[in-house]
KOLRO-188582 format. One record per residue (C-alpha): residue in three letters; x, y, z. Coordinates in steps of 0.25 Angstrom, whole numbers, padded with zeros to 4 digits, always signed. Layout:
<zases>
alaXYZ ...
</zases>
This chain:
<zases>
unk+0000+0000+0000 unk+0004+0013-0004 unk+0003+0025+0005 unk+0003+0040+0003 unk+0017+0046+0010 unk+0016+0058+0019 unk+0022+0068+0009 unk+0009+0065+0000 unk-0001+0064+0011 unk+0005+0080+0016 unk+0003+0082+0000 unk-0011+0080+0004 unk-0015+0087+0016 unk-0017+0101+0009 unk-0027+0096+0001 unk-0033+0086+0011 unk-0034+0101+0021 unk-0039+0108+0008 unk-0052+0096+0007 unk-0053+0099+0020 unk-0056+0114+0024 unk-0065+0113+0011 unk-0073+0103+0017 unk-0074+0110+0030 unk-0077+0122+0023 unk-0087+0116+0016 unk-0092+0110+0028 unk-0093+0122+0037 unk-0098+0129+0024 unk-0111+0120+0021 unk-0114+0118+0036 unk-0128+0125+0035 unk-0133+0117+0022 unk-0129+0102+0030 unk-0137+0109+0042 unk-0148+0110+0035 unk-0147+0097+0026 unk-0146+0089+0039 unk-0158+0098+0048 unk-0168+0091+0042 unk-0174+0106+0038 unk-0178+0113+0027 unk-0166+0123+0020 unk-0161+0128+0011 unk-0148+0126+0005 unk-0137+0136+0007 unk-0123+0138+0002 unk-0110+0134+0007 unk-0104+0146+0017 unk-0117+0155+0013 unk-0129+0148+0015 unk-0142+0152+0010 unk-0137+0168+0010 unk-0128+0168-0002 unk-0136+0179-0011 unk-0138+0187+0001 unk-0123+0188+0004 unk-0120+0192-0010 unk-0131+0201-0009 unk-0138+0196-0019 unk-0150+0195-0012 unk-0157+0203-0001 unk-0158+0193+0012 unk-0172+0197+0010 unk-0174+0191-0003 unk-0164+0179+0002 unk-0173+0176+0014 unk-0185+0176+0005 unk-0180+0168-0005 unk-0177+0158+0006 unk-0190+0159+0012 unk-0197+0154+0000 unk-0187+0144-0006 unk-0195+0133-0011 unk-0185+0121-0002 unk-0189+0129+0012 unk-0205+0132+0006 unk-0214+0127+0017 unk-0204+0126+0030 unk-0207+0132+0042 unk-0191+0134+0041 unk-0179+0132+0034 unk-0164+0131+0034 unk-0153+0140+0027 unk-0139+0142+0030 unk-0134+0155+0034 unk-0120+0156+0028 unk-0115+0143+0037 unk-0128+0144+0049 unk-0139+0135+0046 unk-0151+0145+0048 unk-0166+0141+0050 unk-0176+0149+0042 unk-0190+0152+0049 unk-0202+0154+0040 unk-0215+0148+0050 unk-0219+0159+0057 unk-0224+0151+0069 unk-0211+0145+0068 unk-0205+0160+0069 unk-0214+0163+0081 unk-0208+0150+0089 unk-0197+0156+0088 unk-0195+0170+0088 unk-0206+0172+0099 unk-0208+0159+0108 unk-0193+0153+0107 unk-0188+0167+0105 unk-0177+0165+0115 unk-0170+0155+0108 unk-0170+0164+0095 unk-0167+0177+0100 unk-0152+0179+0095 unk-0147+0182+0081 unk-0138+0175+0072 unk-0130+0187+0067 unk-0120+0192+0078 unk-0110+0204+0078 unk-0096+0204+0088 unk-0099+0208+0101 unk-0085+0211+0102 unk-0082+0218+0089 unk-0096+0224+0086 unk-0102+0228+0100 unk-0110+0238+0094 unk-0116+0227+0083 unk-0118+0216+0095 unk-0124+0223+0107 unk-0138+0225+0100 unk-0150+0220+0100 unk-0148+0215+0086 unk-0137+0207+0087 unk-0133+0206+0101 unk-0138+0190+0107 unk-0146+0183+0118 unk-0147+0187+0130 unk-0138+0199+0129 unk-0148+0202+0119 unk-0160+0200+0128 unk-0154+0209+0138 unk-0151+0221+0128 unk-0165+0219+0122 unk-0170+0222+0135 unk-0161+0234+0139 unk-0164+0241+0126 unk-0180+0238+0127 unk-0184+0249+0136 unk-0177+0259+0126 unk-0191+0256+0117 unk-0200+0256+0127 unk-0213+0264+0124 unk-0210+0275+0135 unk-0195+0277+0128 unk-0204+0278+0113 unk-0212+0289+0119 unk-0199+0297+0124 unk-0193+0295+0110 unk-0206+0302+0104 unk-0198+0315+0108 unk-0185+0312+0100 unk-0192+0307+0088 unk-0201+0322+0088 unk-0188+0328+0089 unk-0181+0321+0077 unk-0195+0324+0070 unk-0193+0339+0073 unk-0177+0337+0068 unk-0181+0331+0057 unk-0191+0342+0051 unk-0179+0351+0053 unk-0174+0344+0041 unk-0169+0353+0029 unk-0177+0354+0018 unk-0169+0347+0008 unk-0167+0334+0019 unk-0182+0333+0019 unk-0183+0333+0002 unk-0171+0323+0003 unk-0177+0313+0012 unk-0191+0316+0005 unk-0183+0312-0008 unk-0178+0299-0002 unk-0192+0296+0003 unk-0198+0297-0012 unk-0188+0289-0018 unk-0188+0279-0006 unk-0205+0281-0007 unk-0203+0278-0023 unk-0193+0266-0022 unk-0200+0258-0012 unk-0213+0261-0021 unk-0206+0254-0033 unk-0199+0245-0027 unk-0215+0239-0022 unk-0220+0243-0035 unk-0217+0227-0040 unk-0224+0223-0027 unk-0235+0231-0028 unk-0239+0226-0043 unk-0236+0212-0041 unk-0224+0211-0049 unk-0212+0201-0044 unk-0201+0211-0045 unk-0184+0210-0041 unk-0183+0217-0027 unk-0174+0229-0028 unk-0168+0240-0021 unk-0178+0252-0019 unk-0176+0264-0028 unk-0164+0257-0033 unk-0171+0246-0041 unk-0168+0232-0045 unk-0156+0239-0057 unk-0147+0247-0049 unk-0136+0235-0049 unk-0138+0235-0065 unk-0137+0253-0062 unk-0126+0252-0054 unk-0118+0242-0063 unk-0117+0232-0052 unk-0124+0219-0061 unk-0124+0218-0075 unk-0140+0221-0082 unk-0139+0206-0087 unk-0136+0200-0075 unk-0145+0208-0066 unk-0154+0204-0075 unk-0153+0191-0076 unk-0155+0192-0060 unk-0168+0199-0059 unk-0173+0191-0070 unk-0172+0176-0065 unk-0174+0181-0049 unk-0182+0173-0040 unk-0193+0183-0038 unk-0196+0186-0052 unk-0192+0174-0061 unk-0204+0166-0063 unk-0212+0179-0067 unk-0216+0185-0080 unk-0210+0198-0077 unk-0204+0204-0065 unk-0204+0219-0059 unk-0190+0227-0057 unk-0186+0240-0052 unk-0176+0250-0061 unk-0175+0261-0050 unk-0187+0264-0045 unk-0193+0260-0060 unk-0202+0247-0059 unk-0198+0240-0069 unk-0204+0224-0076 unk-0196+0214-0079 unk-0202+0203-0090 unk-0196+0189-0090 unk-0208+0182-0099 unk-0208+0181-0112 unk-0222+0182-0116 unk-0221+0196-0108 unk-0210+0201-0115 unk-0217+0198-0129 unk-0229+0205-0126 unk-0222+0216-0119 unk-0213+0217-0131 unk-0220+0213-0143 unk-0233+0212-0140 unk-0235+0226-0134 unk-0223+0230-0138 unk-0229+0245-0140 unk-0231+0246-0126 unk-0215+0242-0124 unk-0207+0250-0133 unk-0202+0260-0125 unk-0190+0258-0116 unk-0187+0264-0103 unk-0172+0267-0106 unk-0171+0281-0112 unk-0163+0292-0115 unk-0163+0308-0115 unk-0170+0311-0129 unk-0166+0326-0128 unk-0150+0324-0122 unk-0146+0311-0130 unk-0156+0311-0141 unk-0145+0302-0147 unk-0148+0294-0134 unk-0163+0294-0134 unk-0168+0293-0151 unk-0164+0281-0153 unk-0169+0266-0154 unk-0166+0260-0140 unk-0172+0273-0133 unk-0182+0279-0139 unk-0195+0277-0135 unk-0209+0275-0143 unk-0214+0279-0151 unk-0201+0286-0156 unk-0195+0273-0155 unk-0204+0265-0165 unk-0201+0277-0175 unk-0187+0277-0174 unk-0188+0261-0174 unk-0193+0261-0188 unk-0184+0273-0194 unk-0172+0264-0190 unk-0178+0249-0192 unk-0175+0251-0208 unk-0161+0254-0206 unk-0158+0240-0202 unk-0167+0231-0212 unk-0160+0218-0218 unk-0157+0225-0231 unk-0150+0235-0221 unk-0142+0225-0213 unk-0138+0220-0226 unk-0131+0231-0231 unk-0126+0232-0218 unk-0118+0218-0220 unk-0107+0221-0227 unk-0105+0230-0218 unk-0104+0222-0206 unk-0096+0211-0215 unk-0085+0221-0216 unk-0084+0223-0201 unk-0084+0208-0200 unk-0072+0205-0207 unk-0065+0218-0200 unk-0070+0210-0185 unk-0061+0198-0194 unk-0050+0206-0197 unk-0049+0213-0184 unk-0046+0199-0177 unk-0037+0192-0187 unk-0026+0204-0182 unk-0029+0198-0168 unk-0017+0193-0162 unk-0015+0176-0162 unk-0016+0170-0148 unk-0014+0157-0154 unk-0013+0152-0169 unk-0026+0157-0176 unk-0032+0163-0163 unk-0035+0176-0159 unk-0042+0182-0146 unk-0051+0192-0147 unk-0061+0199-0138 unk-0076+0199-0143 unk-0083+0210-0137 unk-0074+0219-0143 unk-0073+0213-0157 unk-0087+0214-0158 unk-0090+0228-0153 unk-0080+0234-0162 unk-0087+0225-0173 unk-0100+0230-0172 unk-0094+0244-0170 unk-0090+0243-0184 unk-0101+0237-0189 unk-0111+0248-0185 unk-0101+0259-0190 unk-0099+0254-0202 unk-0115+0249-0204 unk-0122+0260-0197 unk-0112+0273-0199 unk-0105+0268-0211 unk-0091+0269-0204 unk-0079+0263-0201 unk-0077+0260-0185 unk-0065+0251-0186 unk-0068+0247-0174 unk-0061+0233-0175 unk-0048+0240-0181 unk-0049+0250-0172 unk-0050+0249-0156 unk-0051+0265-0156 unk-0062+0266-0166 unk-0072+0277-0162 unk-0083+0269-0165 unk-0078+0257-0154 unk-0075+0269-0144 unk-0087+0274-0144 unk-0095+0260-0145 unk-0088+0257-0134 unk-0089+0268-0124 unk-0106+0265-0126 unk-0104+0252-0119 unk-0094+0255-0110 unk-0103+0255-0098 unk-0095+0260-0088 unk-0100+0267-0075 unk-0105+0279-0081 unk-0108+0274-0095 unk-0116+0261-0087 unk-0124+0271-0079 unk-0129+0281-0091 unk-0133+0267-0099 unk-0141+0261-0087 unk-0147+0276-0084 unk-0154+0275-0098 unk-0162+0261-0092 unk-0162+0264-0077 unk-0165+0278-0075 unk-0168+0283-0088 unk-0175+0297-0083 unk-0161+0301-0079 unk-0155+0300-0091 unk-0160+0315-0097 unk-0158+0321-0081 unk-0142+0315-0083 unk-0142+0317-0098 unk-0136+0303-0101 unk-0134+0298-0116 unk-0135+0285-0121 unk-0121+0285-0129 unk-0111+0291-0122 unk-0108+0306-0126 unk-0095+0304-0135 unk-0101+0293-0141 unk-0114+0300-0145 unk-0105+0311-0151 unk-0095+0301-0158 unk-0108+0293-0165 unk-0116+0306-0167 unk-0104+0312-0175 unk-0100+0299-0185 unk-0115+0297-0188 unk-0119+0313-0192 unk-0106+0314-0200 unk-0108+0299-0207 unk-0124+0304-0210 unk-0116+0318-0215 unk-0106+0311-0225 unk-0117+0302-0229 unk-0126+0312-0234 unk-0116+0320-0239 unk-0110+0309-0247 unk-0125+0304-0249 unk-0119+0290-0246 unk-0127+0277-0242 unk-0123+0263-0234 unk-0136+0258-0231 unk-0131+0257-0218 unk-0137+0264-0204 unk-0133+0279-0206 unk-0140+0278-0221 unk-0153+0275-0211 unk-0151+0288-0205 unk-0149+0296-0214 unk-0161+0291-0222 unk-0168+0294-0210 unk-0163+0307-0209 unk-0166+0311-0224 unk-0180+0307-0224 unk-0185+0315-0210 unk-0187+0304-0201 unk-0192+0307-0186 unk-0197+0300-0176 unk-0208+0306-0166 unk-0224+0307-0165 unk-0226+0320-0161 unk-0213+0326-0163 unk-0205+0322-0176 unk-0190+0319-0173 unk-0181+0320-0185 unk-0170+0307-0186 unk-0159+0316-0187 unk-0146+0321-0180 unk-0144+0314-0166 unk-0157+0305-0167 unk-0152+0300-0179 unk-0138+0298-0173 unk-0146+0292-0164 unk-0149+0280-0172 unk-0137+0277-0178 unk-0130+0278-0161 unk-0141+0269-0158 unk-0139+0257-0168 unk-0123+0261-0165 unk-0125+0257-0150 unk-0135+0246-0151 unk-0130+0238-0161 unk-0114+0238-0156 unk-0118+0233-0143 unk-0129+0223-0147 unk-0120+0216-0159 unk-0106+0217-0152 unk-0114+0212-0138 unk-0120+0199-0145 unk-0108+0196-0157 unk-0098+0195-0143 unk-0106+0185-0135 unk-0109+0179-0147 unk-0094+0175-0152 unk-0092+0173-0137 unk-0101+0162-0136 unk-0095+0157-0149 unk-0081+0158-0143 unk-0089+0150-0132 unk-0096+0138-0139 unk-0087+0134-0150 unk-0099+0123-0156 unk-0109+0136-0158 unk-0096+0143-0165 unk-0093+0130-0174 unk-0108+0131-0179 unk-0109+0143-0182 unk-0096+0144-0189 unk-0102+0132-0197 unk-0112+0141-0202 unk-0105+0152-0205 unk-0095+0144-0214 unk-0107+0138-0221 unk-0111+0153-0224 unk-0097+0155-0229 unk-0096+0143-0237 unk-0107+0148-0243 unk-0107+0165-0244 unk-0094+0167-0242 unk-0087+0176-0232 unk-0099+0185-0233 unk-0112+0181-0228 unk-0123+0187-0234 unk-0134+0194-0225 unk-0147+0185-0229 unk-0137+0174-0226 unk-0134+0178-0211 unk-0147+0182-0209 unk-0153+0168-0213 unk-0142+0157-0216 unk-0135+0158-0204 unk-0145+0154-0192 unk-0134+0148-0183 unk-0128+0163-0183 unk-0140+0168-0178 unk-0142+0157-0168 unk-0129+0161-0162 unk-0134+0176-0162 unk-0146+0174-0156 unk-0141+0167-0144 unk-0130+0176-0142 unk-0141+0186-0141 unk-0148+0179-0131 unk-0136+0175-0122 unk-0132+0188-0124 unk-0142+0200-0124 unk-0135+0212-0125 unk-0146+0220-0115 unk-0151+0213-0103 unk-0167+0216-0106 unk-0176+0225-0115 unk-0184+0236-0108 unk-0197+0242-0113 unk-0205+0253-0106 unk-0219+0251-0105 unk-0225+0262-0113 unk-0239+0263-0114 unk-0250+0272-0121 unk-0256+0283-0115 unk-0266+0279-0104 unk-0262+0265-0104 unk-0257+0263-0088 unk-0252+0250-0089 unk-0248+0238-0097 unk-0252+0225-0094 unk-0245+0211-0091 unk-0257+0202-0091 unk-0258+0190-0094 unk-0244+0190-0089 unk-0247+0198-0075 unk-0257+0207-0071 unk-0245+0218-0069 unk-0247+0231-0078 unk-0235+0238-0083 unk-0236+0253-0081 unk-0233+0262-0092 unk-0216+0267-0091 unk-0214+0253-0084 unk-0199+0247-0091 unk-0201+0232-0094 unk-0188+0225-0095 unk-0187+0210-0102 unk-0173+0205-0097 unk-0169+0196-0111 unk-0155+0193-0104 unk-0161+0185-0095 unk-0174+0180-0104 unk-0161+0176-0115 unk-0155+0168-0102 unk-0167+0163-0097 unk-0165+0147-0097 unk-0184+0146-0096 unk-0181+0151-0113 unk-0167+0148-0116 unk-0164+0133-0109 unk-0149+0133-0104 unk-0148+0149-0107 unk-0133+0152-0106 unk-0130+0143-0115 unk-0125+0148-0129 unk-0136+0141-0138 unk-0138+0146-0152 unk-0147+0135-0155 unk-0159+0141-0146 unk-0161+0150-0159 unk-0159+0140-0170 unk-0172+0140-0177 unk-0178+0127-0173 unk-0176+0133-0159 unk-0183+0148-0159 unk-0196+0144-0157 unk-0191+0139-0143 unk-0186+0153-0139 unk-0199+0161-0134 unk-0201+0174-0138 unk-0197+0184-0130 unk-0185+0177-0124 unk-0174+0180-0134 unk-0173+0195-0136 unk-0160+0201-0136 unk-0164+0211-0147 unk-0176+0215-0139 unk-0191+0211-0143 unk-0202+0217-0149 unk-0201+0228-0157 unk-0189+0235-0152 unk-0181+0226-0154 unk-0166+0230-0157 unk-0166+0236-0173 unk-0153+0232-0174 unk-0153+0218-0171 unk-0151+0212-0185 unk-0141+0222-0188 unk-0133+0216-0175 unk-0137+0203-0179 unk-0129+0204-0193 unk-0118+0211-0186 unk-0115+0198-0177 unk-0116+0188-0189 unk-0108+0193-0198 unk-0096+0195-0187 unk-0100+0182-0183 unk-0098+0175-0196 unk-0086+0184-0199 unk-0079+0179-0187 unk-0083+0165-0186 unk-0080+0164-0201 unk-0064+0167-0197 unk-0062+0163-0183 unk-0066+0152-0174 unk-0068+0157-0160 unk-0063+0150-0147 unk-0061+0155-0131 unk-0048+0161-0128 unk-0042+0161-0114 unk-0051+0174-0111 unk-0065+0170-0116 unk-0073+0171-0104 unk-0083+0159-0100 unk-0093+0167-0092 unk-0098+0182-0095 unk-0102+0192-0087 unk-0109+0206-0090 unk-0105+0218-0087 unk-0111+0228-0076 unk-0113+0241-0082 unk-0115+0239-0096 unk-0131+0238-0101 unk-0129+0229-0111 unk-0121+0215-0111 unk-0106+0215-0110 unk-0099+0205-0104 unk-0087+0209-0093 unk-0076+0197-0102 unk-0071+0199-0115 unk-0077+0189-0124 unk-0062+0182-0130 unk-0059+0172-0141 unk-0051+0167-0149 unk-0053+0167-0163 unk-0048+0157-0172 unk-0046+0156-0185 unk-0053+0147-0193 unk-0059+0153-0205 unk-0072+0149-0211 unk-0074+0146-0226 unk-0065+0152-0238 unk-0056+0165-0232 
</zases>
């Protein structure tokens, strides 16, 4: 027989020590649960070290809303009492109220002490009181102190409290409108904050005056994630809809489907409007525009601006894009090699500077350079709209959480030197135009068109499309389609880089376009031979939207009070009410998309749509304001799509992250990692 020496034994110990304290820290650590398991009691389960009270120490829950939630959890339902675990105590939960009376009144004696203590040596002053201090010192003290409440001590205090009366009338006058202030805003917060009570909506508790946004305000949580939260919360995820608070604002929230399409669709006349909203007379540029306008200005200005991006339209606009493309292409083939026929590169980036030159070149007939050119004025400014930092975060969130402010602060929805950068390039390109009576068929020839023949917009009061309002458009469709196509073409090679199989199809089909086009797809062939692309589009869209909802204002005609939600609910929505539909969470919602974080094109193959119910898959919008520009993005992302698939395979580098996560002060969705790969050669078709 063989045995171990010393040495290798010693070799041992540490380990065999190691084993050891964990288990006795494990041990010590679940004490309270093996308590319970063996008392032969009703509990519930805590964790290891914090018990049941885990979301209350990292505040994520009032201890009122914990003790709630454990009152009524369904493993304790019916008990006359219960067991949890106070961090490492096994504690016992009363809910009989006879049960309460045995023992706080007839066997008082043998409950009189408290569990939570101070240092009678270090905290005198926190120990010798009534509150803290224990049996029988506390008995004794209670019955020193007693005598100082008696009714005859009251009636001598009566005097002192005439007096401070009298002191307190001798207030200043600007004391007396200060507290009256703080007593109407207090007065007007609690009012709100019961306004969900009194309707008999389920609502999200929140902070009184302060409302349920001021985390997403203050840029402590990301819009999506806070979201997400309110959305799938205990108290309101089995109902149609759910009540919230921006500010003092009541504010619904709609989680069903059938909801949303009537509001949207159905009586979408009632819900064009939105709540958000800029100054029309000191950012004009701001305010006349297709995201805040309001109806029935909007619906005017919608069909002026719809024919500007028709299919014929977007055709012309392909070689366009095309062009773009193959600079993307060139721009990375003088990336350094990291390894043979490998090179990194960062995708937000990439694809912001992509659709920066796409929408210069397409909508002002210019050259941005942007992917040449990391100083291009057309990047710089792009960029400094979505650089959300402290200041720029705060102006963008006024526009949505306090949009009454905005004309009292004079805010602006671009940021002054880019207003004046856009303002400048777009008056001198519609100058030179005319003067050289040139014509692209691109965006700036649909506002000069407009221009020349007198549009306006107004009922009673006729506005001309002309100088910033017509600047106005072209800003607009600047802003709206950089962010939106650069937001979904990134996640989308992301999720490429990350499920090689899905990459593999789809570079399958792009060859077979190749094989049989060329290195130039025609338009009707990206549009309806290529479905897989689309699929790919589509789901990006969903895992990624690039806001975290849609919000409407109820707007309702004249003597109307109210619009009602029956047969969903017998609440009525008062006119000037914003309604918010959270597709983030809808497009992550596993009750309409089965095993949601999962990149899936095939949810939209065509065999497959009719599963998806309407109303769930929005990132677009729905109804009739929907985004105008959504096919024009749509293109956008196939052709760089097929570009850079047709040249390069993508797979992870050593800084491609595994998880995302979003950004705190930015409104739409930017995730905090840079989205890396490395891109390998491996041409498709004949080069």
């Amino acid at each position: 027989m063989i045995f171990a020496s010393a040495v290798a034994l010693q070799g041992y110990l540490p380990l065999v020590a190691i084993c050891l304290v964990l288990y006795l820290l494990w041990f010590v650590a679940s004490t309270g649960t093996r308590y319970w398991k063996y008392a032969q009691l009703p509990y519930i389960e805590g964790r290891p070290v914090v018990g049941n009270f885990l979301e209350a120490i990292l505040m994520r829950k009032s201890m009122f809303d914990l003790m709630e939630e454990l009152y009524a959890d369904v493993r304790v339902k019916g008990s006359s009492l219960f067991g949890i675990c106070r961090m490492f105590t096994p504690t016992v939960i009363v809910r009989d109220p006879e049960l309460i009376k045995q023992m706080l009144i007839k066997d008082a004696p043998f409950f009189i002490n408290r569990t939570m203590c101070t240092d009678p040596h270090g905290d005198p002053i926190g120990y010798y009181n009534l509150l803290m201090i224990r049996n029988p010192a506390w008995k004794q003290l209670r019955s020193y102190l007693t005598p100082s409440l008696s009714i005859s001590k009251i009636k001598q205090m009566y005097q002192l409290v005439e007096q401070s009366t009298v002191a307190t009338m001798q207030l200043t006058v600007s004391d007396i409108l200060l507290a009256a202030l703080l007593l109407v805003i207090a007065y007007f917060g609690w009012r709100k904050q019961n306004y969900w009570n009194r309707v008999g909506v389920p609502y999200i508790p929140e902070i009184p005056v302060i409302g349920n946004f001021s985390t997403i305000f203050l840029q402590c949580h990301s819009t999506f994630s806070y979201i997400e939260h309110i959305y799938h919360h205990t108290r309101t995820r089995a109902s149609d809809f759910f009540g919230v608070n921006i500010f003092i604002r009541p504010a619904l929230v709609i989680r069903n489907p059938a909801l949303i399409k009537k509001i949207t669709c159905t009586d979408a006349s009632l819900f064009l409007n939105r709540q958000m909203c800029a100054d029309q007379f000191h950012d004009a540029i701001g305010y006349y525009n297709l995201i805040m306008i309001k109806d029935p200005l909007w619906k005017q200005l919608r069909g002026l601006l719809s024919p500007s991006v028709t299919s014929s339209k977007l055709k012309r606009m392909q070689p366009f894009i095309e062009k773009v493309g193959d600079d993307m292409v060139a721009s990375l083939d003088v990336l350094p090699k990291v390894r043979p026929n490998a090179r990194e590169t960062e995708f937000k980036e990439l694809c912001a500077c992509f659709t920066t030159d796409v929408i210069a070149s397409t909508f002002f007939g210019m050259q941005a350079n942007s992917l040449k050119d990391e100083a291009s004025e057309f990047r710089y400014y792009g960029r400094k709209i979505f650089e959300y930092g402290p200041a720029r975060g705060m102006t963008m969130a006024s526009f949505f959480f306090m949009p009454e402010l905005v004309p009292y602060l004079r805010l602006k929805l671009f940021p002054r030197d880019t207003e004046a950068f856009l303002k400048t390039i777009i008056q001198q390109e519609i100058a030179r135009r005319e003067q050289n009576n040139e014509n692209r068929g691109d965006f700036i020839d649909s506002m000069i068109a407009l221009k020349n023949n007198n549009a306006t917009i107004g009922v009673t009061e006729k506005i001309p499309l002309q100088g910033d309002i017509l600047v106005a458009q072209a800003a607009t469709f600047y802003m709206a389609s950089f962010e939106t196509t650069s937001s979904v073409l990134s996640f989308a090679l992301y999720e490429l880089t990350k499920n090689p199989d899905v990459q593999a199809r789809l570079r399958e089909e792009i060859r077979s376009m190749i094989d049989k086009y060329g290195k130039i797809i025609p338009y009707e062939a990206l549009t309806n031979e290529m479905p897989y692309l689309g699929m790919v589009i589509s789901e990006t869209a969903r895992l990624y939207p690039v806001l975290p909802f849609l919000e409407r204002q109820c707007t309702l005609p004249e003597g109307v009070t109210g619009y009602k939600l029956e047969p969903f609910h017998d609440f009525v929505i008062p006119n000037g009410m914003p309604v918010l539909i959270p597709i983030y969470a809808i497009h992550r919602d596993p009750q309409f998309f089965p095993n949601p974080h999962k990149f899936d094109p095939e949810r939209f193959a065509k065999e497959n749509l009719d599963q998806i119910q309407p109303c769930t898959y929005m990132p677009f919008g729905v109804g009739p304001r929907t985004c105008l520009g959504s096919h024009f993005g749509t293109l956008q992302i196939k052709v760089a799509l097929v570009k850079l698939l047709s040249k390069y395979r993508i797979d992870r580098s050593a800084s491609t992250p595994d998880v995302l996560t979003y950004r705190k002060n930015a409104f739409t969705l930017h995730s905090n990692e840079g989205l890396y790969a490395d891109l390998i050669e491996d041409s498709l078709g004949n080069e």
